[in-house]
N, CA, C and O atoms as a CHARMM CRD file, in Angstrom:
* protein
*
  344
    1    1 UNK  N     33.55600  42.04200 -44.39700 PROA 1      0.00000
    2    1 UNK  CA    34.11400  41.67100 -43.09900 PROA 1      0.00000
    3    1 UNK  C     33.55600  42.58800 -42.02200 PROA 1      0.00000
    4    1 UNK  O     33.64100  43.81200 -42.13200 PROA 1      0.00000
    5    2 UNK  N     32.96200  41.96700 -40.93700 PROA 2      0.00000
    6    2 UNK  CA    32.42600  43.04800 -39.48800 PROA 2      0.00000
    7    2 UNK  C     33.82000  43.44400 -39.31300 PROA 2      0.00000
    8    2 UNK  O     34.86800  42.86400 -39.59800 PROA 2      0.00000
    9    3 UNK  N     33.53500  44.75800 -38.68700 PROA 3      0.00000
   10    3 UNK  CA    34.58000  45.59200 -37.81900 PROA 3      0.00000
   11    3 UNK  C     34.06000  45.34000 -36.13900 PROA 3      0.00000
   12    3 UNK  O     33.15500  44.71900 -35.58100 PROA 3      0.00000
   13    4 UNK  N     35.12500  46.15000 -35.75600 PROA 4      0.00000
   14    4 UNK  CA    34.93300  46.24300 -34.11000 PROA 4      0.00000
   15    4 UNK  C     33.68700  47.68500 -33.80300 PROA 4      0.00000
   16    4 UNK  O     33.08100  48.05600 -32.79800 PROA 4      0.00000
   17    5 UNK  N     33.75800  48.35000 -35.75500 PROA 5      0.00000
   18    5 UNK  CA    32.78900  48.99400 -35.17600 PROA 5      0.00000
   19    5 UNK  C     31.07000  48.46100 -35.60600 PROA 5      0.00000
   20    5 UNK  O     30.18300  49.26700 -35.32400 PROA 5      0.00000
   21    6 UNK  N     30.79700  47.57300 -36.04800 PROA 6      0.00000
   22    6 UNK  CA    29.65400  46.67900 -36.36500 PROA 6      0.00000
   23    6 UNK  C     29.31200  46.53900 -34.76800 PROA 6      0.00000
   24    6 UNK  O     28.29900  47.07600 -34.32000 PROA 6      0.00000
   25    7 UNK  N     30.25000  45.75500 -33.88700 PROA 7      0.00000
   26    7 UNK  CA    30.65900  45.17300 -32.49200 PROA 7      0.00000
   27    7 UNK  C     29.84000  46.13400 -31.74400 PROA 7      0.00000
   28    7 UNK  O     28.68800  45.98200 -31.33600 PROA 7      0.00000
   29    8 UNK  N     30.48900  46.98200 -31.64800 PROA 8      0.00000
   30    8 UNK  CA    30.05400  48.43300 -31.15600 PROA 8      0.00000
   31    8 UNK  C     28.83500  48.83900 -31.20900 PROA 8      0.00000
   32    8 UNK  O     28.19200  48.97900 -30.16900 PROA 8      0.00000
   33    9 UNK  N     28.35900  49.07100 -32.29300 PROA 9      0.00000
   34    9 UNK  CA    26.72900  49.26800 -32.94600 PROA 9      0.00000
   35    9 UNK  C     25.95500  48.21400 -31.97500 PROA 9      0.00000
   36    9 UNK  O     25.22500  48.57000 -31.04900 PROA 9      0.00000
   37   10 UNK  N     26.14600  47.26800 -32.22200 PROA 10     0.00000
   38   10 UNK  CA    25.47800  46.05500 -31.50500 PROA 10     0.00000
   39   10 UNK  C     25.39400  46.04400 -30.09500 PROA 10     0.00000
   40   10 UNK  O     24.32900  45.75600 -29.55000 PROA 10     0.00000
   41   11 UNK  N     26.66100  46.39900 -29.28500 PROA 11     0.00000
   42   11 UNK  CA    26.65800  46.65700 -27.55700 PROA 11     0.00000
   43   11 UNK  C     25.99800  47.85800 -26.97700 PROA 11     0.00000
   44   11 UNK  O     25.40000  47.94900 -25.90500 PROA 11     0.00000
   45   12 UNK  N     26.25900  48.92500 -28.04700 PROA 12     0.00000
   46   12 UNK  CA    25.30600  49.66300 -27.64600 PROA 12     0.00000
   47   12 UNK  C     23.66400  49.72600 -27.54300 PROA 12     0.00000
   48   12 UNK  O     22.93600  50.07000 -26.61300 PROA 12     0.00000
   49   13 UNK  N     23.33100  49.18900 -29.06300 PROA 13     0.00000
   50   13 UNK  CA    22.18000  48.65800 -28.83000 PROA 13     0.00000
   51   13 UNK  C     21.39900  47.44900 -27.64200 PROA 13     0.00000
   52   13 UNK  O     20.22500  47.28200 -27.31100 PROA 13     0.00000
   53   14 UNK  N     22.53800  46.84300 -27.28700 PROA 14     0.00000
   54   14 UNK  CA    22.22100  45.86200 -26.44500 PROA 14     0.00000
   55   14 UNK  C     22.47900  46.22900 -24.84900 PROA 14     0.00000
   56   14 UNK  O     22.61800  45.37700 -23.97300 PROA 14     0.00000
   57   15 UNK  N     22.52300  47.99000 -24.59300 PROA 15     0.00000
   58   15 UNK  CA    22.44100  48.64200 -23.49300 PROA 15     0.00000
   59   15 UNK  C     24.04600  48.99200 -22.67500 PROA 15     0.00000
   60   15 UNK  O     24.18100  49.05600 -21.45300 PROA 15     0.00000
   61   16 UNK  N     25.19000  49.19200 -23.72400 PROA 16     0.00000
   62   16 UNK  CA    26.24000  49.24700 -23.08200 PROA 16     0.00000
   63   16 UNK  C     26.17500  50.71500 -23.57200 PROA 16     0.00000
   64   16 UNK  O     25.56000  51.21300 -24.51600 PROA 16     0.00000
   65   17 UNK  N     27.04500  51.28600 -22.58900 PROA 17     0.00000
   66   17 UNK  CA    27.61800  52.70900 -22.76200 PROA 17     0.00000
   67   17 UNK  C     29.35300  52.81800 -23.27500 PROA 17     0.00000
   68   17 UNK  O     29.99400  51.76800 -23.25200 PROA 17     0.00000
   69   18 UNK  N     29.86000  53.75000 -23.59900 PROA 18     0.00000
   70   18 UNK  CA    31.18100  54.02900 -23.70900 PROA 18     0.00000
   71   18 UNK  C     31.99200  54.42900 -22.43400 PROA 18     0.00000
   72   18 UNK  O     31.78100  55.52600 -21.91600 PROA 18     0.00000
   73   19 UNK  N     32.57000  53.88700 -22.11000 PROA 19     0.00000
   74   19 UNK  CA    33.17900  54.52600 -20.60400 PROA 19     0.00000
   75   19 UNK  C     35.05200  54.53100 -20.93200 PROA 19     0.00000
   76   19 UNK  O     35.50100  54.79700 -19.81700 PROA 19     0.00000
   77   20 UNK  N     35.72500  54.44000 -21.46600 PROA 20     0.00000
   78   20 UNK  CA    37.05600  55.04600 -22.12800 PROA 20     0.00000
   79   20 UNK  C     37.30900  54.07700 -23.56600 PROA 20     0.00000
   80   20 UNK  O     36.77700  53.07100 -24.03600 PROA 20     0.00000
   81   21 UNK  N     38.68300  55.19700 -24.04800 PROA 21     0.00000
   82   21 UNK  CA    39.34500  54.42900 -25.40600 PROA 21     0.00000
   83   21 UNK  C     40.52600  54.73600 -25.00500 PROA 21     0.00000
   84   21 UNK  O     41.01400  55.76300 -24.53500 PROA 21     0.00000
   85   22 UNK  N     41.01200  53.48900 -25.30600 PROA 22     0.00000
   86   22 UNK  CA    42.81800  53.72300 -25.07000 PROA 22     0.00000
   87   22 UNK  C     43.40700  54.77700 -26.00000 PROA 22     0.00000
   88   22 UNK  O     42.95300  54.82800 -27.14300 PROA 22     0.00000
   89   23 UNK  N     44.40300  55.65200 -25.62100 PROA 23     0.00000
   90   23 UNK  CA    45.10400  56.44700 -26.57800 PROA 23     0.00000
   91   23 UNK  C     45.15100  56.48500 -27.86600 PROA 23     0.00000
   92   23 UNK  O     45.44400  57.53800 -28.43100 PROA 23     0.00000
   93   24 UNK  N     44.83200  55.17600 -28.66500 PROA 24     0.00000
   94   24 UNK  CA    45.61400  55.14900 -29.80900 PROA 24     0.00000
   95   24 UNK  C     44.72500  54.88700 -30.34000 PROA 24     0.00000
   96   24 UNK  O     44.79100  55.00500 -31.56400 PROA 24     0.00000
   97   25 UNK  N     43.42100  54.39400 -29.73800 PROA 25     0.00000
   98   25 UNK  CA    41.99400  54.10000 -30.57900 PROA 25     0.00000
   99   25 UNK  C     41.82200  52.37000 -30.52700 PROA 25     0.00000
  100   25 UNK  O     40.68900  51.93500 -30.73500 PROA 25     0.00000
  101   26 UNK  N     42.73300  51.56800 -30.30300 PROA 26     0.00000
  102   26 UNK  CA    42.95900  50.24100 -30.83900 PROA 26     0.00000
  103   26 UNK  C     41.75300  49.45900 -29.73900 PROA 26     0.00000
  104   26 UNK  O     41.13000  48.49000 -30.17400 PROA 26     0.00000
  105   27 UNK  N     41.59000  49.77800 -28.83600 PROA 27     0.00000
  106   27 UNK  CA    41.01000  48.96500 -27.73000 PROA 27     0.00000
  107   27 UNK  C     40.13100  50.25900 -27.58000 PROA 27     0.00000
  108   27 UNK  O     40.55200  51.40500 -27.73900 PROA 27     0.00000
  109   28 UNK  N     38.56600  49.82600 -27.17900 PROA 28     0.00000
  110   28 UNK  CA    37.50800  50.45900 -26.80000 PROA 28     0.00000
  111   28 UNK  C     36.74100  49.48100 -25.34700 PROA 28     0.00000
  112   28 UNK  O     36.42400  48.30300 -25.18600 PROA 28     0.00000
  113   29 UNK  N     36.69300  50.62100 -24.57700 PROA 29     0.00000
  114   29 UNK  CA    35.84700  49.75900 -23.32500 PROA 29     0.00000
  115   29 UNK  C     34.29500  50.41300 -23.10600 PROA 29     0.00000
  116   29 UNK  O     34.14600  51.63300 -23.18100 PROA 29     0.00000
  117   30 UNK  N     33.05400  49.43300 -22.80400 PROA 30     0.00000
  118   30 UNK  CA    31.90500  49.99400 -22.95500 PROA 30     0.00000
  119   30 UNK  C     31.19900  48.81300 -21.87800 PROA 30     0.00000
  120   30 UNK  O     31.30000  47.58600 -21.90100 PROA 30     0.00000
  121   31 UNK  N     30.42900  49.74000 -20.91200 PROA 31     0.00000
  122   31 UNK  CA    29.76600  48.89500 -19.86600 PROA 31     0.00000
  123   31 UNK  C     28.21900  49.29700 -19.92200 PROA 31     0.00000
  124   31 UNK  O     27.66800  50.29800 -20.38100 PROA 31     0.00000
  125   32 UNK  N     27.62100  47.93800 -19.16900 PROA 32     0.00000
  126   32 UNK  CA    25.97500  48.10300 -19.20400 PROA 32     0.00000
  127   32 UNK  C     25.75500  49.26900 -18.37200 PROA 32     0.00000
  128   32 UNK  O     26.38300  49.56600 -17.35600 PROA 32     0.00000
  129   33 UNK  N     24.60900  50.02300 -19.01600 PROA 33     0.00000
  130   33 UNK  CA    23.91700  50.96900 -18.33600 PROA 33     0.00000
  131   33 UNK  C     23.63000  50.85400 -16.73100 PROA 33     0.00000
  132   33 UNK  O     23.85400  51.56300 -15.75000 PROA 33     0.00000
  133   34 UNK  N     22.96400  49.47600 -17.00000 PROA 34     0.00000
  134   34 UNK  CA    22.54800  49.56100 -15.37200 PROA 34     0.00000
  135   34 UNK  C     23.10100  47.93500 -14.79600 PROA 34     0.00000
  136   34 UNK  O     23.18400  46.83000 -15.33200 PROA 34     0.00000
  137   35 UNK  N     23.34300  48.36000 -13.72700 PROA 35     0.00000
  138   35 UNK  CA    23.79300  47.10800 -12.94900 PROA 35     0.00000
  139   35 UNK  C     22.78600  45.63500 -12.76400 PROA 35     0.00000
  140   35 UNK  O     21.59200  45.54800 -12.47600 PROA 35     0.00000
  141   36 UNK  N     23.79000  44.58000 -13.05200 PROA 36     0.00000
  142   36 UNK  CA    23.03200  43.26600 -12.67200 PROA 36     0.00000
  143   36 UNK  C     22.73900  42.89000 -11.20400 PROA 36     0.00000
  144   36 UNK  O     23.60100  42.87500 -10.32500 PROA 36     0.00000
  145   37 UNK  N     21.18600  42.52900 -10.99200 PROA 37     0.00000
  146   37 UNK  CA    20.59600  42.60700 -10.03000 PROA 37     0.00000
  147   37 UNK  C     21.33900  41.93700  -8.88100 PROA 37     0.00000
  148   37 UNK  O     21.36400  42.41300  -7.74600 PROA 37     0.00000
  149   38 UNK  N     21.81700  41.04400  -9.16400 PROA 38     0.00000
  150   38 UNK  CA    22.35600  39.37700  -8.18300 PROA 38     0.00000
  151   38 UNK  C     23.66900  40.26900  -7.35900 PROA 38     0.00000
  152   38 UNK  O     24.10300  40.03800  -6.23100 PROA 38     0.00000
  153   39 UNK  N     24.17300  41.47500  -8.44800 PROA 39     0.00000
  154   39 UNK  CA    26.10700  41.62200  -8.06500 PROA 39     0.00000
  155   39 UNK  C     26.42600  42.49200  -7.86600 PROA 39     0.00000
  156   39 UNK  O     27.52300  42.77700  -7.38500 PROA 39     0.00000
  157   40 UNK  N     25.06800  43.62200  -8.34900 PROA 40     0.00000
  158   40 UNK  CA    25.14200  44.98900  -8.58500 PROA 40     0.00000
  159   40 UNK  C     26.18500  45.78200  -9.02300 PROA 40     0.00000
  160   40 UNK  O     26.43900  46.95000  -8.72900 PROA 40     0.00000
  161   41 UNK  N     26.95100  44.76900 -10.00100 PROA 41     0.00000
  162   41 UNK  CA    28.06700  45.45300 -10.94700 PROA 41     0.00000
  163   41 UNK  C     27.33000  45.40600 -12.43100 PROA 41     0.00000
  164   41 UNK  O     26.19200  45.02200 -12.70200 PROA 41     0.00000
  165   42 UNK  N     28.40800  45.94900 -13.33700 PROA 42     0.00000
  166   42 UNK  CA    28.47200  46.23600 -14.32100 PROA 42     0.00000
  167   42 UNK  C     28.92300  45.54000 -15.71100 PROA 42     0.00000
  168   42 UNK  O     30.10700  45.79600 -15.92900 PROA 42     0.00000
  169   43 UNK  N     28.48400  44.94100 -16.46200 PROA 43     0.00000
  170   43 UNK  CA    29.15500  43.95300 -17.31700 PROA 43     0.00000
  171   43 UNK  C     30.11900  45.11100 -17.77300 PROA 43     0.00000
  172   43 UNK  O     30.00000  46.33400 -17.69100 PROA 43     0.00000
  173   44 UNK  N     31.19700  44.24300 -18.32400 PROA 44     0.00000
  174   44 UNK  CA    31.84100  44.92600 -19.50900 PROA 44     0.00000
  175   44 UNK  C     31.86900  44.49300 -20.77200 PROA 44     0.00000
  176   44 UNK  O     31.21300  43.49200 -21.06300 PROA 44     0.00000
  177   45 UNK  N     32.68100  45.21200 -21.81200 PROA 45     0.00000
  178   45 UNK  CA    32.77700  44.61600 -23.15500 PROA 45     0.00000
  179   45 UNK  C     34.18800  45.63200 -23.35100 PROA 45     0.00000
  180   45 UNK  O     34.41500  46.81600 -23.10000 PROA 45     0.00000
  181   46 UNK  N     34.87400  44.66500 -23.85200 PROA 46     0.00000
  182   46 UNK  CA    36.25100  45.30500 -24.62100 PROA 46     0.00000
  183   46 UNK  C     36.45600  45.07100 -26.00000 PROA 46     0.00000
  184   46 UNK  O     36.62900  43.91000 -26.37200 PROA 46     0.00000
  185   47 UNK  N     36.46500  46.23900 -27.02100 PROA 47     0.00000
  186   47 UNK  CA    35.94700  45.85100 -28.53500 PROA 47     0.00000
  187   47 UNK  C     37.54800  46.42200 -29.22700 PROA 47     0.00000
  188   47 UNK  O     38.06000  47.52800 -29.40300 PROA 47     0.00000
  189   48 UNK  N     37.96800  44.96100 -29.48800 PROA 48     0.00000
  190   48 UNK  CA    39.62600  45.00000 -29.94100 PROA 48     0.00000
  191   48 UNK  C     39.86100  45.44900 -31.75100 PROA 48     0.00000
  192   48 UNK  O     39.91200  44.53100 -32.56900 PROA 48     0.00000
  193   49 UNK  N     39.97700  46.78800 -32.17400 PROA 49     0.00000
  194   49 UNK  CA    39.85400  47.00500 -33.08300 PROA 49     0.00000
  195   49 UNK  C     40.47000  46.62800 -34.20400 PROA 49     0.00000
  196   49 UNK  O     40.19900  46.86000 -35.38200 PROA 49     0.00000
  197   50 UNK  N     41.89200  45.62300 -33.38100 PROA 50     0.00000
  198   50 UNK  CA    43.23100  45.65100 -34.16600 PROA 50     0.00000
  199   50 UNK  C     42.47900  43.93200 -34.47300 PROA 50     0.00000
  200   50 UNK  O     42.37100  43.82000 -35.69400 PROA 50     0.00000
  201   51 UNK  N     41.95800  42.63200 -33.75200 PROA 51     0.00000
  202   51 UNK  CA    41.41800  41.84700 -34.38200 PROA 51     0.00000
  203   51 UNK  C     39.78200  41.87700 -34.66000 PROA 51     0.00000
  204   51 UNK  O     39.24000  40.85900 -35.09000 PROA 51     0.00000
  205   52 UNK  N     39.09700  42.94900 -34.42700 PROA 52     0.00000
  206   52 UNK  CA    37.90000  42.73800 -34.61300 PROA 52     0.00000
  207   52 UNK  C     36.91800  41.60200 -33.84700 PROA 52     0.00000
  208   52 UNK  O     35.92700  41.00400 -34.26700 PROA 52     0.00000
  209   53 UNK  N     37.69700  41.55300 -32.38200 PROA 53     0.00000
  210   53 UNK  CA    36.71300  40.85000 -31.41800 PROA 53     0.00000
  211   53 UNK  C     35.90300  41.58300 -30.31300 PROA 53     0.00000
  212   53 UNK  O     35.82300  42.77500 -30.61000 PROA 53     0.00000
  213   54 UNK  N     35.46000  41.37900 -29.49100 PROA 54     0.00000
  214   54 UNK  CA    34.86300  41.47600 -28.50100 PROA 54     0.00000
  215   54 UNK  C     34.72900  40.35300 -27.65200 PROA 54     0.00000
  216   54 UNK  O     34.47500  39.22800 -28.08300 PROA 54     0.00000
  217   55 UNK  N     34.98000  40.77700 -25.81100 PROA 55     0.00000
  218   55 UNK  CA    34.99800  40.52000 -25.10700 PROA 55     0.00000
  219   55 UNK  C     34.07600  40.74600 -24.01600 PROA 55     0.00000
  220   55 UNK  O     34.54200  41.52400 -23.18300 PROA 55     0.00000
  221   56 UNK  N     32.77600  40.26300 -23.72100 PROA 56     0.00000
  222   56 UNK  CA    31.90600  40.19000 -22.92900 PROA 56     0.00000
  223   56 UNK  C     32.72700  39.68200 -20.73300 PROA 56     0.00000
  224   56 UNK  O     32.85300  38.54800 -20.26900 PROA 56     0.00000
  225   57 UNK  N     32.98300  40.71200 -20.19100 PROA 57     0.00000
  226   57 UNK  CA    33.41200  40.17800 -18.52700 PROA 57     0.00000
  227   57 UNK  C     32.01400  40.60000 -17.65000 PROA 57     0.00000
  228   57 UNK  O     31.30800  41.55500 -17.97500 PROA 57     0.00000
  229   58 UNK  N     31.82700  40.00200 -16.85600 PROA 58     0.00000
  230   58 UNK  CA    30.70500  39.91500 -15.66300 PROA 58     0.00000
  231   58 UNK  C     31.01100  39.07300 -14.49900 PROA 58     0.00000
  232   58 UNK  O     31.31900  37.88200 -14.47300 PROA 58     0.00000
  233   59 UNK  N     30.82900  40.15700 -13.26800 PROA 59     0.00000
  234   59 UNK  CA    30.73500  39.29900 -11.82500 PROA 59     0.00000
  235   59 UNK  C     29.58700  38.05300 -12.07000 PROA 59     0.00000
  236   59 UNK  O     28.59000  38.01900 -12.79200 PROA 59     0.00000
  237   60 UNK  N     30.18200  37.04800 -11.14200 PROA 60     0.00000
  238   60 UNK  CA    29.21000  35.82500 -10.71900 PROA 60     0.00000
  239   60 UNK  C     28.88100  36.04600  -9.77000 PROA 60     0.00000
  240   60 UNK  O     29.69900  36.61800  -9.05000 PROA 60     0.00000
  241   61 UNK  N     27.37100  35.70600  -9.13300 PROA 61     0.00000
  242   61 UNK  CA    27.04400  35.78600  -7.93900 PROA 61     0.00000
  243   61 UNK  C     28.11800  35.46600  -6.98200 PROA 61     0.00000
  244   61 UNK  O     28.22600  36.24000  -6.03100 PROA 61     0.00000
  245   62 UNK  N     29.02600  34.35700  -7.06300 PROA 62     0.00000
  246   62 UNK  CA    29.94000  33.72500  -6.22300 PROA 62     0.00000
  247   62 UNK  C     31.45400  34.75400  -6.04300 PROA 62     0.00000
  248   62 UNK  O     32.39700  34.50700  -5.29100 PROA 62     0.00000
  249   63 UNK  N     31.29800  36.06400  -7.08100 PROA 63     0.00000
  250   63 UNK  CA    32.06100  37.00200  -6.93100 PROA 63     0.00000
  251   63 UNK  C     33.46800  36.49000  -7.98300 PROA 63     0.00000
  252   63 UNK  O     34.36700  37.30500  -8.19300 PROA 63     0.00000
  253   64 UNK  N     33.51200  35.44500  -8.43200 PROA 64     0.00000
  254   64 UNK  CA    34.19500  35.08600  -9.80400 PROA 64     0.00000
  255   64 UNK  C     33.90700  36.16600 -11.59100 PROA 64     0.00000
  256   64 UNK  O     32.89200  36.65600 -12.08700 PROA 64     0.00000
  257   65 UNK  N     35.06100  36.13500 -11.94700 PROA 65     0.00000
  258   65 UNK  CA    35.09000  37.41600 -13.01500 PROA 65     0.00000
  259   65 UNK  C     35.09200  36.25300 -13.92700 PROA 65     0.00000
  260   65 UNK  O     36.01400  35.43800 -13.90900 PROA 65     0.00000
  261   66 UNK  N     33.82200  36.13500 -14.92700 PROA 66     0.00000
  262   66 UNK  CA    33.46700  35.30500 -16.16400 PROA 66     0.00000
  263   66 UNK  C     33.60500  36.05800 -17.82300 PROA 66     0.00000
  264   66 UNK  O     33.03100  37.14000 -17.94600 PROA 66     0.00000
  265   67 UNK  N     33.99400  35.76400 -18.47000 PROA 67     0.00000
  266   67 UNK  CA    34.40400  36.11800 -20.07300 PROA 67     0.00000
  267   67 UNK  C     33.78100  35.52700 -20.82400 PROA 67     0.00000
  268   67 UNK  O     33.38000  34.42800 -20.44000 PROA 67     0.00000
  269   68 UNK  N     33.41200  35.99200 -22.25400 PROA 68     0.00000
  270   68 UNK  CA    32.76400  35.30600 -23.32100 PROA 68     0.00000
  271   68 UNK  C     33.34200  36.26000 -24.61200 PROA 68     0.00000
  272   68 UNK  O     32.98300  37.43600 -24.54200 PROA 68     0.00000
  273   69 UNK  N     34.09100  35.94400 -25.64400 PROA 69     0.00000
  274   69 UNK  CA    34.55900  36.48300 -26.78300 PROA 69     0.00000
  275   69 UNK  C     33.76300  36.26200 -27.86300 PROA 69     0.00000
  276   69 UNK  O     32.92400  35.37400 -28.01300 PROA 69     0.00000
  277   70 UNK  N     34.04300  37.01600 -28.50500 PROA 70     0.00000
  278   70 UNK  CA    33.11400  37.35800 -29.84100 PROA 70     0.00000
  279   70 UNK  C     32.87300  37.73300 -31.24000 PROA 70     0.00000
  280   70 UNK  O     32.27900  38.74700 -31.60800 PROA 70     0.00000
  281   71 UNK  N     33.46100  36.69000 -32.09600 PROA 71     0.00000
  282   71 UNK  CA    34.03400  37.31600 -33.35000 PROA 71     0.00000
  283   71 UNK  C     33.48700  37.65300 -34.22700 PROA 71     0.00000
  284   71 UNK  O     34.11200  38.02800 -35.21800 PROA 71     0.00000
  285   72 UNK  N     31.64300  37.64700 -34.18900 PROA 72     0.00000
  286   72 UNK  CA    30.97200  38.01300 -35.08400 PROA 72     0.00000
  287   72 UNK  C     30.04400  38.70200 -34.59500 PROA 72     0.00000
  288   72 UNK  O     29.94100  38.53700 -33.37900 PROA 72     0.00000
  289   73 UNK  N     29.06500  39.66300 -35.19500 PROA 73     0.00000
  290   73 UNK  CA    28.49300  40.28900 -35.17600 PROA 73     0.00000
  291   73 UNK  C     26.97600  39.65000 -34.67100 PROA 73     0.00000
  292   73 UNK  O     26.31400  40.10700 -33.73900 PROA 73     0.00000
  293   74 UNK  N     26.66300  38.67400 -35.38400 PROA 74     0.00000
  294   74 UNK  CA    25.36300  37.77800 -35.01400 PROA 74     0.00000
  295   74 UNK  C     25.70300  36.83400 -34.08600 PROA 74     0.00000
  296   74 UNK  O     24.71000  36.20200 -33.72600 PROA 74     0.00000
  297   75 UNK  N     26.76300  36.47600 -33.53600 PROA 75     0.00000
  298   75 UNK  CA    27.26500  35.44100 -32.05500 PROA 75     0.00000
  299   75 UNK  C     26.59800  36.93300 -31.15400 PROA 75     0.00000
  300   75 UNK  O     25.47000  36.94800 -30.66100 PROA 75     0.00000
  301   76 UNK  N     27.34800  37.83100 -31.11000 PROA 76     0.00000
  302   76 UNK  CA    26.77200  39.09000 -29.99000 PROA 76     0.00000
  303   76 UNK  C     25.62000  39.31700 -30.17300 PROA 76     0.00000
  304   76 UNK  O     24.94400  39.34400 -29.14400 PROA 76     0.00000
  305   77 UNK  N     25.09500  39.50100 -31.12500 PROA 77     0.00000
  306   77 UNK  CA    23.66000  39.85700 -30.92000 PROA 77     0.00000
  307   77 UNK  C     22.69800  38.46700 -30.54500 PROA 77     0.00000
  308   77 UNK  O     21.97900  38.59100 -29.55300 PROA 77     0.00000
  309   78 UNK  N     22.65800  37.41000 -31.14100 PROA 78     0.00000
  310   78 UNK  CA    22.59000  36.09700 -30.25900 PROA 78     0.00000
  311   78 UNK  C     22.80000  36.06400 -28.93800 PROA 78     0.00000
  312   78 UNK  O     21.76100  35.82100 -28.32400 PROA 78     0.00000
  313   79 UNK  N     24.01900  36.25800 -28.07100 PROA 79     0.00000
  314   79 UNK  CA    23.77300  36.21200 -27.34700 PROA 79     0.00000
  315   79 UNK  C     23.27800  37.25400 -26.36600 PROA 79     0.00000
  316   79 UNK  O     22.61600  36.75800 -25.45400 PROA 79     0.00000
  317   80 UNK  N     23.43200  38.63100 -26.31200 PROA 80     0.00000
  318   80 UNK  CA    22.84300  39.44300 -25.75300 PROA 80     0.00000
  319   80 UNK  C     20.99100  39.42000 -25.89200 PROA 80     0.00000
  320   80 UNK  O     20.16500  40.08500 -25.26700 PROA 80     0.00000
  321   81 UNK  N     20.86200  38.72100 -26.61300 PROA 81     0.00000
  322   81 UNK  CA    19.06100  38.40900 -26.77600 PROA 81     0.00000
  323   81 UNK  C     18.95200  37.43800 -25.89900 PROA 81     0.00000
  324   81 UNK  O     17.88000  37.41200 -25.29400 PROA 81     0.00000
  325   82 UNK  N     19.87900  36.47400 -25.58900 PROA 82     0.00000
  326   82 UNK  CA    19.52300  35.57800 -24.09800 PROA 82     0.00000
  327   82 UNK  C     19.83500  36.23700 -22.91200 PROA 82     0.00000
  328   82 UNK  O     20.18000  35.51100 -21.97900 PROA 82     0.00000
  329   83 UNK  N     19.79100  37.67000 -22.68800 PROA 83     0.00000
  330   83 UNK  CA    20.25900  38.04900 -21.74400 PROA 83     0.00000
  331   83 UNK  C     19.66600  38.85600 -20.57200 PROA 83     0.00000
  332   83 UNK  O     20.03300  40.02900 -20.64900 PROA 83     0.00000
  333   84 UNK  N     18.96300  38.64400 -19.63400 PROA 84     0.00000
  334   84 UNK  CA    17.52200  39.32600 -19.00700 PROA 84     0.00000
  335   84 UNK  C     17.99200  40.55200 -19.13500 PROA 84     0.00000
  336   84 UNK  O     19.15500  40.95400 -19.17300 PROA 84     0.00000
  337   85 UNK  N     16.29800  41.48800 -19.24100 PROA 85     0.00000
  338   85 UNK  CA    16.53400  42.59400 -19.27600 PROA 85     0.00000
  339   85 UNK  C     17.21000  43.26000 -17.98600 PROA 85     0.00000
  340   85 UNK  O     17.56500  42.80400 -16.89900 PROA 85     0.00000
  341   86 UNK  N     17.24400  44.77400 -18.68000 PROA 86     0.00000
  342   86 UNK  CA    17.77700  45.19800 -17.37600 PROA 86     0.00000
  343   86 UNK  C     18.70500  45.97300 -17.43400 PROA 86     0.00000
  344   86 UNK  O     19.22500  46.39100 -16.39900 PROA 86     0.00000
């Protein structure tokens, strides 16, 4: 079974950093290195340890907050390979 820390392995590789952990360890938050060109924010990812998902959030050009969840290990890495560099 992937963990949230498989999840992890993978966002980092796919250019996210660690930027806090909730108290208790259960929830981990980790954002892209460098900002998207269009919004000049920061994706996030929230890697839920207690179900072993992940949560991909990003500004839209139109300034709308968009989500994409993630229960496997090869869905994230799939999709972060469609994802311009950067």
């Amino acid at each position: 079974m992937e963990s949230a820390h498989d999840l992890q392995t993978v966002a980092i590789e796919g250019g996210f950093v660690q930027v806090e952990e909730c108290e208790d360890g259960a929830v981990r938050w980790l954002r892209k290195q460098t900002p998207d060109p269009a919004t000049l924010t920061h994706q996030r990812i929230c890697l839920d340890r207690g179900t072993n998902i992940a949560t991909v959030y990003w500004m839209t050009p139109l300034g709308t907050v968009e989500s994409k969840t993630f229960r496997s290990v090869s869905s994230l890495q799939d999709w972060l390979a469609l994802q311009p560099a950067g």
